[in-house]
py3Dmol code that shows the C-alpha trace and the ligand (Angstrom):
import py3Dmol

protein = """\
ATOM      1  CA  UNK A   1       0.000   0.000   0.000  1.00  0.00           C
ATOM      2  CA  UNK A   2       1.346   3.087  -1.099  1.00  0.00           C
ATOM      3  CA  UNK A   3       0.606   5.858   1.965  1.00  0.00           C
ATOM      4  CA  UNK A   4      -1.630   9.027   0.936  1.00  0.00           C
ATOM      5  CA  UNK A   5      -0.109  12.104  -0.829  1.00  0.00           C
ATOM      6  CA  UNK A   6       0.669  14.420   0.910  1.00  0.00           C
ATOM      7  CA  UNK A   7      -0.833  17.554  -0.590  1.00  0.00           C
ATOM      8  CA  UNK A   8       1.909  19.846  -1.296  1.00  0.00           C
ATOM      9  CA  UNK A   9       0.769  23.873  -0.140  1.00  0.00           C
ATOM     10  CA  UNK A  10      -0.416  26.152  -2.226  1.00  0.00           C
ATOM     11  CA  UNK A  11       1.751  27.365  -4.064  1.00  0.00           C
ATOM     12  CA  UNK A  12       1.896  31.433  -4.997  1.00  0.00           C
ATOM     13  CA  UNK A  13       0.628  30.674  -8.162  1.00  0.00           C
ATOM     14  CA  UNK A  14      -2.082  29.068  -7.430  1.00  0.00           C
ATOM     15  CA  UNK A  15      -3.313  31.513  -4.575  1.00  0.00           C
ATOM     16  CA  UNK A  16      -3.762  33.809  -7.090  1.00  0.00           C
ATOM     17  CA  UNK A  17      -5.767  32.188  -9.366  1.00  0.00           C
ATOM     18  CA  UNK A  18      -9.492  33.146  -9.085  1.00  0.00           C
ATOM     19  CA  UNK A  19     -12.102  29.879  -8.444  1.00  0.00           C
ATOM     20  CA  UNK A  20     -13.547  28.455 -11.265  1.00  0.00           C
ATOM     21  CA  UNK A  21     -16.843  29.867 -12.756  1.00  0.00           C
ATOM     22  CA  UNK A  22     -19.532  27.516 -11.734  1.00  0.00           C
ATOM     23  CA  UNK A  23     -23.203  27.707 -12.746  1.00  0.00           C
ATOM     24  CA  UNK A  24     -25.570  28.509  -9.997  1.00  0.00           C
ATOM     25  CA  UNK A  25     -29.127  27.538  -9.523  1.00  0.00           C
ATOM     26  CA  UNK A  26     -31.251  31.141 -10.349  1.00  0.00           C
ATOM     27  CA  UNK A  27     -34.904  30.930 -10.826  1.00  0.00           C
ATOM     28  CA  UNK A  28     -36.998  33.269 -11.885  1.00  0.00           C
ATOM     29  CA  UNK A  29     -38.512  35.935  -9.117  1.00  0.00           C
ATOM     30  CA  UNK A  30     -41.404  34.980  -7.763  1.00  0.00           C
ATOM     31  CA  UNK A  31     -42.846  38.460  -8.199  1.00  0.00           C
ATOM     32  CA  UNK A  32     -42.139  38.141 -11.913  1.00  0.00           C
ATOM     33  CA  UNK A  33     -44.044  35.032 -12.412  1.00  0.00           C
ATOM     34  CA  UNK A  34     -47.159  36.334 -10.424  1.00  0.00           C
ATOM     35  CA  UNK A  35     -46.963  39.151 -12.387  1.00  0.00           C
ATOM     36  CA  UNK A  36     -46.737  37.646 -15.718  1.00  0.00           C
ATOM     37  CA  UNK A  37     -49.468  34.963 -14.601  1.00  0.00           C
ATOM     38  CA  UNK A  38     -51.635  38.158 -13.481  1.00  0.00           C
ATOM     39  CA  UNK A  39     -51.544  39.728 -16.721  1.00  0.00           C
ATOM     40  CA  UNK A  40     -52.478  36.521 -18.392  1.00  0.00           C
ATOM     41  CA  UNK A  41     -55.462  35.795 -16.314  1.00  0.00           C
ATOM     42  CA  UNK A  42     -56.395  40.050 -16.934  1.00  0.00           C
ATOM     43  CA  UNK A  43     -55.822  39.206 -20.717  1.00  0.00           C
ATOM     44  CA  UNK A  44     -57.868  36.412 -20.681  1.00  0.00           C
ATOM     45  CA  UNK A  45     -60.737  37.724 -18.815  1.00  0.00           C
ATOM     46  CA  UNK A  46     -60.164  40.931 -20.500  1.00  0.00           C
ATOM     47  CA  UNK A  47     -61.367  39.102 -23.975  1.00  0.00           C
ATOM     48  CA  UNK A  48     -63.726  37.040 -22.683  1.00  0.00           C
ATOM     49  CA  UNK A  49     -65.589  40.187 -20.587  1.00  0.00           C
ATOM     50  CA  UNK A  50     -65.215  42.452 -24.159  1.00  0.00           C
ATOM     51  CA  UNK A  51     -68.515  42.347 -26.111  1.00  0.00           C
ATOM     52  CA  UNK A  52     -68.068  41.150 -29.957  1.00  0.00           C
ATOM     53  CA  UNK A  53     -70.920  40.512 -33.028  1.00  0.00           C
ATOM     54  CA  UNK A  54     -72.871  43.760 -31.136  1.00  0.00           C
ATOM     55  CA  UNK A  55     -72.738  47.435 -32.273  1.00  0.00           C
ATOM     56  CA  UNK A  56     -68.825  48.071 -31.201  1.00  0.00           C
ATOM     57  CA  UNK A  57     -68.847  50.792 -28.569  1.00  0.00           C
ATOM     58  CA  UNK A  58     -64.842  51.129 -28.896  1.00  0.00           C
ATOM     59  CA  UNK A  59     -62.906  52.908 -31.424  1.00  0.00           C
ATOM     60  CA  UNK A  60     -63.407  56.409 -32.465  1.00  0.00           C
ATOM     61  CA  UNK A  61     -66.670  56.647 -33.585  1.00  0.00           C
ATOM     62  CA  UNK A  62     -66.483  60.349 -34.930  1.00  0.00           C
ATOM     63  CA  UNK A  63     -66.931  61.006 -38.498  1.00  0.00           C
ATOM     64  CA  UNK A  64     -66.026  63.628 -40.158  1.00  0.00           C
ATOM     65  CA  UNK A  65     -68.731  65.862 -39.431  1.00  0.00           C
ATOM     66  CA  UNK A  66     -67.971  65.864 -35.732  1.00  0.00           C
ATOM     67  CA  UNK A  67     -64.676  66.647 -35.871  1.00  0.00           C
ATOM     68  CA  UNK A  68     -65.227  70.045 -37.752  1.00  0.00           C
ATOM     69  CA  UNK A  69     -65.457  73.232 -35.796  1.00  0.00           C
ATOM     70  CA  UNK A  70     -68.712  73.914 -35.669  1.00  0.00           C
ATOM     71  CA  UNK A  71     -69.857  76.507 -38.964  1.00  0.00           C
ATOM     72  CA  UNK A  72     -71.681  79.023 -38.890  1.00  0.00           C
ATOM     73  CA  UNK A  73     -74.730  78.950 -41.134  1.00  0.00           C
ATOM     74  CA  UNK A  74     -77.779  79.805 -40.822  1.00  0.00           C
ATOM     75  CA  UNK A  75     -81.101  77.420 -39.227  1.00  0.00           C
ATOM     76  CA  UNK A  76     -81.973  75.354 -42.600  1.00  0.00           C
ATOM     77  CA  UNK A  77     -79.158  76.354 -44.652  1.00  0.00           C
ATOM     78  CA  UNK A  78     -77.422  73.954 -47.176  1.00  0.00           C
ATOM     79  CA  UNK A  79     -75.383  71.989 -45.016  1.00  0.00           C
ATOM     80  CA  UNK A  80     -71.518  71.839 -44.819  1.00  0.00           C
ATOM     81  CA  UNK A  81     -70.637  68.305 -44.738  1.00  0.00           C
ATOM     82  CA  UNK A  82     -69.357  66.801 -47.911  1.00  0.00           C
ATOM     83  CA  UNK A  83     -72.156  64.611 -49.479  1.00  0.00           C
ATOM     84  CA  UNK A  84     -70.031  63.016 -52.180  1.00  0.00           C
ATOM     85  CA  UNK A  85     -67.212  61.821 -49.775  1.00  0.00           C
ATOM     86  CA  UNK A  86     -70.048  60.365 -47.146  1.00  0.00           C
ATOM     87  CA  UNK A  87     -71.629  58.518 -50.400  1.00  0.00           C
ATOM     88  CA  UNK A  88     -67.807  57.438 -50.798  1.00  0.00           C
ATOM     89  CA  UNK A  89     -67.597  55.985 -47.244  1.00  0.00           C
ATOM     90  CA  UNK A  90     -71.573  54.841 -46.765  1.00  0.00           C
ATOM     91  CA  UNK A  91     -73.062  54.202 -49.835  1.00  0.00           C
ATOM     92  CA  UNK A  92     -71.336  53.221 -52.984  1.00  0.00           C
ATOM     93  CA  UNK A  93     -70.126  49.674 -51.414  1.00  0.00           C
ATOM     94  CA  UNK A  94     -73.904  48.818 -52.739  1.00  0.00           C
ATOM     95  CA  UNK A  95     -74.882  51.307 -55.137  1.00  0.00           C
ATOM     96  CA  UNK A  96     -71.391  51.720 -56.647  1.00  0.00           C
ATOM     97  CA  UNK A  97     -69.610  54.954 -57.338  1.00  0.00           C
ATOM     98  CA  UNK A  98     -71.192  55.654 -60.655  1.00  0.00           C
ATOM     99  CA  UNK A  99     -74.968  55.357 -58.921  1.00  0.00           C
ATOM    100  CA  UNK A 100     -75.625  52.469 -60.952  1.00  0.00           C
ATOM    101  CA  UNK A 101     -76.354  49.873 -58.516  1.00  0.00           C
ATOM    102  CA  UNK A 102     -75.693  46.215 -59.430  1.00  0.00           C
ATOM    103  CA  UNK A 103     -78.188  45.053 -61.030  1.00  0.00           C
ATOM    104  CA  UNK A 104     -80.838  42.705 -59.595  1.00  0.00           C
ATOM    105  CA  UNK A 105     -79.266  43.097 -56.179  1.00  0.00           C
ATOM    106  CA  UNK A 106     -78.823  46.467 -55.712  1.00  0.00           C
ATOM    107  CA  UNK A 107     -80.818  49.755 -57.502  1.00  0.00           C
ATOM    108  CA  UNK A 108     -79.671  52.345 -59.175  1.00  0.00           C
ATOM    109  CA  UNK A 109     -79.698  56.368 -57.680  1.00  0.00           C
ATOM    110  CA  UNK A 110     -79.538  57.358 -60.829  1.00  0.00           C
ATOM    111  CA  UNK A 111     -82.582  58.367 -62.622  1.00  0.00           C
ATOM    112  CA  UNK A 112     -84.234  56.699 -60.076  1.00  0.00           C
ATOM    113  CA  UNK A 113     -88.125  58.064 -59.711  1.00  0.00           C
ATOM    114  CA  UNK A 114     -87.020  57.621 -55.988  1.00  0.00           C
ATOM    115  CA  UNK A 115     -84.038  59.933 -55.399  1.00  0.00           C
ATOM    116  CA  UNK A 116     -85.650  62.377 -57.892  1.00  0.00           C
ATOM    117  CA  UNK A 117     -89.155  62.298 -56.577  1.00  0.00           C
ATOM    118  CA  UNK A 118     -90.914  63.254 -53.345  1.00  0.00           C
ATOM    119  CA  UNK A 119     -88.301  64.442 -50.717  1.00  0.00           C
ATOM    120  CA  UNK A 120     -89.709  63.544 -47.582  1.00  0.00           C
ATOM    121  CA  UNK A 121     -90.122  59.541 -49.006  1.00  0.00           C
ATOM    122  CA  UNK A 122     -87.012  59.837 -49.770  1.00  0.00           C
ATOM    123  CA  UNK A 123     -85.439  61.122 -46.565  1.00  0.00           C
ATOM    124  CA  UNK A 124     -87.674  58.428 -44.858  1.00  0.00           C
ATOM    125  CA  UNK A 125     -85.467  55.639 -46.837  1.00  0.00           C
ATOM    126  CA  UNK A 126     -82.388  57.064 -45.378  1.00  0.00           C
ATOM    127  CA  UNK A 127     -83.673  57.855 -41.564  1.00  0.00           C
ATOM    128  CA  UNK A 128     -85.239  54.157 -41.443  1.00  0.00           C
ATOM    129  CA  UNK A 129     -84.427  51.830 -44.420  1.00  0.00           C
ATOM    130  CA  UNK A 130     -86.315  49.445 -46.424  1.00  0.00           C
ATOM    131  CA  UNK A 131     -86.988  45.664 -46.682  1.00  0.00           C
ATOM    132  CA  UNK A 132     -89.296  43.641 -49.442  1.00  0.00           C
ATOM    133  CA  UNK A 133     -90.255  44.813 -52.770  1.00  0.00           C
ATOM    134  CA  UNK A 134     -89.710  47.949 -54.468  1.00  0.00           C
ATOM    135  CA  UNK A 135     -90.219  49.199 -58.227  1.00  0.00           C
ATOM    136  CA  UNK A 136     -86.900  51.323 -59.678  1.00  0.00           C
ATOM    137  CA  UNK A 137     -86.535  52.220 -63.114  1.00  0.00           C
ATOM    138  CA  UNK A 138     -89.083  49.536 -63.913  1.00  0.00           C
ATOM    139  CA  UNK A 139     -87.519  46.694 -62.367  1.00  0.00           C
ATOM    140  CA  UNK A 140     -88.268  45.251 -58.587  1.00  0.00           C
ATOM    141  CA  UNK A 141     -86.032  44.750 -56.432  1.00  0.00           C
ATOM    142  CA  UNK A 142     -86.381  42.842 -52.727  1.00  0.00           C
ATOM    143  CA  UNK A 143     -83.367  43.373 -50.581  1.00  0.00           C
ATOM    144  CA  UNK A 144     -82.698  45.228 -47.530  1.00  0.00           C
ATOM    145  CA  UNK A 145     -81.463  48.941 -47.500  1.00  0.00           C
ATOM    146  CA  UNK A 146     -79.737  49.532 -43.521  1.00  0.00           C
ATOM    147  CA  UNK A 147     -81.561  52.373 -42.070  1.00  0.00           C
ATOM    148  CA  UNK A 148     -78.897  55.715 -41.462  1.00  0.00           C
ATOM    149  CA  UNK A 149     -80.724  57.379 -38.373  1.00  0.00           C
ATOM    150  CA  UNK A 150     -77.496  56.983 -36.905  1.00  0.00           C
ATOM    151  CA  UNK A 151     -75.923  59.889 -39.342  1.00  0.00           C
ATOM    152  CA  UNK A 152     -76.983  63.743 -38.438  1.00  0.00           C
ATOM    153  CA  UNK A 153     -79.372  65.772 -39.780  1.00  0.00           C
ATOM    154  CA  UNK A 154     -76.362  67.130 -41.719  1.00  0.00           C
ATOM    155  CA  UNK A 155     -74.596  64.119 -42.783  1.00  0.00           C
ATOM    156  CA  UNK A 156     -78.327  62.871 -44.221  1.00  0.00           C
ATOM    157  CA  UNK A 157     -79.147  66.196 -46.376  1.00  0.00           C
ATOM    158  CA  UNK A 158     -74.940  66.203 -47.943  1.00  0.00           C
ATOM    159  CA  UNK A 159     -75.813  62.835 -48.998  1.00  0.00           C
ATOM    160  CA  UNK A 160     -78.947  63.138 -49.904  1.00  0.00           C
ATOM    161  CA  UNK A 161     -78.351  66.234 -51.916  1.00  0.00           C
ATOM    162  CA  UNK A 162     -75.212  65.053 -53.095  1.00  0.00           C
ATOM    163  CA  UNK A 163     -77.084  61.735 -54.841  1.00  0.00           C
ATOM    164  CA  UNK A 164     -79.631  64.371 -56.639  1.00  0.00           C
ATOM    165  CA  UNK A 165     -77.357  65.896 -58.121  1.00  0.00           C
ATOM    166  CA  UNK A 166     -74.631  63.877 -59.754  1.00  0.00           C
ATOM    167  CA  UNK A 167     -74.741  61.153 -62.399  1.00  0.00           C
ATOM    168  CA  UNK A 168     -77.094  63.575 -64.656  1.00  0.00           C
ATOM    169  CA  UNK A 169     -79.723  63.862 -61.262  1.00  0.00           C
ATOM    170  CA  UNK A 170     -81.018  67.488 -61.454  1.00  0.00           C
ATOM    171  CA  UNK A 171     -83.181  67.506 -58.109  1.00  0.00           C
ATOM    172  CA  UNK A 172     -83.471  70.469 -55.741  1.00  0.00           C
ATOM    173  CA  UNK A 173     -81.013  69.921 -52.453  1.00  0.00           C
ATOM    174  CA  UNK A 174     -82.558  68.520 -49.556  1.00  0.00           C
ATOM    175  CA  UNK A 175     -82.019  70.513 -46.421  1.00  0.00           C
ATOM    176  CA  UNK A 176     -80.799  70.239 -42.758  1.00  0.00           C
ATOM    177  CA  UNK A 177     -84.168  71.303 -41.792  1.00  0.00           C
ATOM    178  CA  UNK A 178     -86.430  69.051 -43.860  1.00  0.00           C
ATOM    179  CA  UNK A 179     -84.304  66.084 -42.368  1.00  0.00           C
ATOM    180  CA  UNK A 180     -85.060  67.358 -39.383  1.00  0.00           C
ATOM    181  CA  UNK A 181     -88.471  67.417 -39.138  1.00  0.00           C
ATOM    182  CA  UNK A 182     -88.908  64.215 -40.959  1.00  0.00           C
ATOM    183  CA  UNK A 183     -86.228  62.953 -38.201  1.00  0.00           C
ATOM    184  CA  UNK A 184     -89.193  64.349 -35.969  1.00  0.00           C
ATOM    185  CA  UNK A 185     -92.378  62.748 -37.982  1.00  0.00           C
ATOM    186  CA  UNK A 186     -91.504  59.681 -38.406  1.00  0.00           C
ATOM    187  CA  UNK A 187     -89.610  59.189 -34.892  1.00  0.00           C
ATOM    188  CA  UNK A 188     -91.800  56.673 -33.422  1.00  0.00           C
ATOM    189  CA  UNK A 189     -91.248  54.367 -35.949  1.00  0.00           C
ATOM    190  CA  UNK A 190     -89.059  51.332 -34.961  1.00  0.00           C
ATOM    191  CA  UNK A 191     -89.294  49.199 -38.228  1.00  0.00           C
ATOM    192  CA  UNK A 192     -87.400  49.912 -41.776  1.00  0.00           C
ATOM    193  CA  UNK A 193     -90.345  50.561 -44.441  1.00  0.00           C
ATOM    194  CA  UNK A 194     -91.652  47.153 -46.021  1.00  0.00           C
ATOM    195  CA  UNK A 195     -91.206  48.174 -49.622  1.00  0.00           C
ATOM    196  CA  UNK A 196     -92.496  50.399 -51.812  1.00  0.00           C
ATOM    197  CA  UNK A 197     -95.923  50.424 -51.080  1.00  0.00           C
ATOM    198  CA  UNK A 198     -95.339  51.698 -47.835  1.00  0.00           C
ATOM    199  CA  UNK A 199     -93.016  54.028 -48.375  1.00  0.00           C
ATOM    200  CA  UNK A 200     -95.581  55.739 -50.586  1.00  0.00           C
ATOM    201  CA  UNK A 201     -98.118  55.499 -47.808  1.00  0.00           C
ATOM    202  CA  UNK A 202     -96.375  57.793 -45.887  1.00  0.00           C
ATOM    203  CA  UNK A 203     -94.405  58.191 -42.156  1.00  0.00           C
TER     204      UNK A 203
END
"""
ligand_1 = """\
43
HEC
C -75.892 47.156 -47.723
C -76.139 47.728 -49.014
C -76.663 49.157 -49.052
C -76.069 50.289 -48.585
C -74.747 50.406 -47.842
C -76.932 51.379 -48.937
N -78.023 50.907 -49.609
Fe -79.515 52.025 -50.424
N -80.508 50.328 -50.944
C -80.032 49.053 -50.802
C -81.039 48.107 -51.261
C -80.903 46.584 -51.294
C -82.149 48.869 -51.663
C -83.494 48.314 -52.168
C -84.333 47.936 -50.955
C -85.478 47.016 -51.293
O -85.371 46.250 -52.246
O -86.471 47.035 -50.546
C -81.758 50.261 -51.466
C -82.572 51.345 -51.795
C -82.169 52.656 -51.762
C -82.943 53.770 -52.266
C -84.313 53.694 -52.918
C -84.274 52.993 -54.264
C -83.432 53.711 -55.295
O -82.585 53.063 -55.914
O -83.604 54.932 -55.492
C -82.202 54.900 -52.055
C -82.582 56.317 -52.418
C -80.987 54.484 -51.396
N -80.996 53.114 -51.241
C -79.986 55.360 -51.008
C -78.869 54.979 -50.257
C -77.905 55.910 -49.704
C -77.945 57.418 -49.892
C -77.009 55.156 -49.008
C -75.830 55.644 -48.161
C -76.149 56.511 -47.055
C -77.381 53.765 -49.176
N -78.498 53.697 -49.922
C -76.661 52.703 -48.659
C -78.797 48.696 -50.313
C -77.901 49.554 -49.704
"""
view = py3Dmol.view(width=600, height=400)
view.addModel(protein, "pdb")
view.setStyle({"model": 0}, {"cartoon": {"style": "trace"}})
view.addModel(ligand_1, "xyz")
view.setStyle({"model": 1}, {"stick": {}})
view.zoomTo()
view.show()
């Protein structure tokens, strides 16, 4: 048996060497992962509690019309609002930029006995849209035109005097104040029109 080694004293050189790097054993903060797990659980309850499919209450919901200091014009006057750029953003998705419509599916605004004719029927179409059959330009059409009552008195007489008067329309502009009061006549009314019949029957 050979006896132990004796171990020899450090020497100078190895007294100065520093220790050898080792890896310790670091886990995360607690605080850190209850806080990350906390903003999960807000996240998920966050979507879960966030209505979807209704109306959408978030996002800004001004248009244009809000957003412009407010004009001064007189009570009735033609509005201010820009009829052809709120046809843009509201209408021609169905009745196409060039009033046309499509046909079958959706009617044309131009030449239509409708936009030209009677201005308080045709203010009701806007303020309260229409479902089932109507006649335009001689052919019928059943589909559902979304009611705008949502749009100001304004918004509704740009648009509305904006789609008499292009495409070769020559009607009379339809004013803030006519809106208005058909806003005001027609105001207990809950349903959109059911066709053309009724629209001709009046509010
Ligand atoms: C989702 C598609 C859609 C949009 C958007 C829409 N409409 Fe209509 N509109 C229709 C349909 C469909 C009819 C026919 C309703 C029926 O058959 O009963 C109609 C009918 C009309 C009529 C009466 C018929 C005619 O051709 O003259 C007018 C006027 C009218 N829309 C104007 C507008 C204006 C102005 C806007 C924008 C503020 C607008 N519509 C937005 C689908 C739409």
């Amino acid at each position: 048996m050979t006896p132990p080694r004796k171990r020899s004293p450090p020497t100078a050189q190895l007294r100065r060497e520093n220790a050898d790097p080792d890896e310790s054993v670091k886990p995360l903060p607690w605080f850190l992962v209850m806080s990350l797990g906390a903003m999960a659980m807000w996240g998920a309850f966050y979507i879960y509690a966030t209505p979807s499919g209704i109306e959408s209450a978030y996002g800004d919901q001004r248009t244009v019309a809000t957003l412009r200091p407010p004009e001064k014009t007189a009570p009735g006057a033609a509005p201010a609002v820009d009829g052809k750029q709120l046809f843009g953003a509201k209408c021609a998705a169905c009745h196409q930029a060039s009033g046309l419509g499509v046909a079958g599916v959706f009617p044309p605004l131009a030449a239509s006995e409708w936009v030209l004719g009677d201005e308080k029927i045709l203010t009701h179409i806007l303020l309260h849209g229409v479902v089932g059959e109507m006649q335009v330009r001689g052919n019928t059409y059943n589909g559902a035109m979304p009611a705008w009552n949502s749009l100001s008195d304004d918004e509704l007489a740009a648009v509305l005097t904006y789609i008499r008067s292009d495409w070769g329309n020559q009607a009379p502009p339809i004013l803030t104040g006519t809106v208005k009061a058909q806003r005001e006549a027609t105001e207990s009314r809950t349903e959109p029109y059911q066709g053309g019949k009724e629209l001709a029957a009046g509010p």
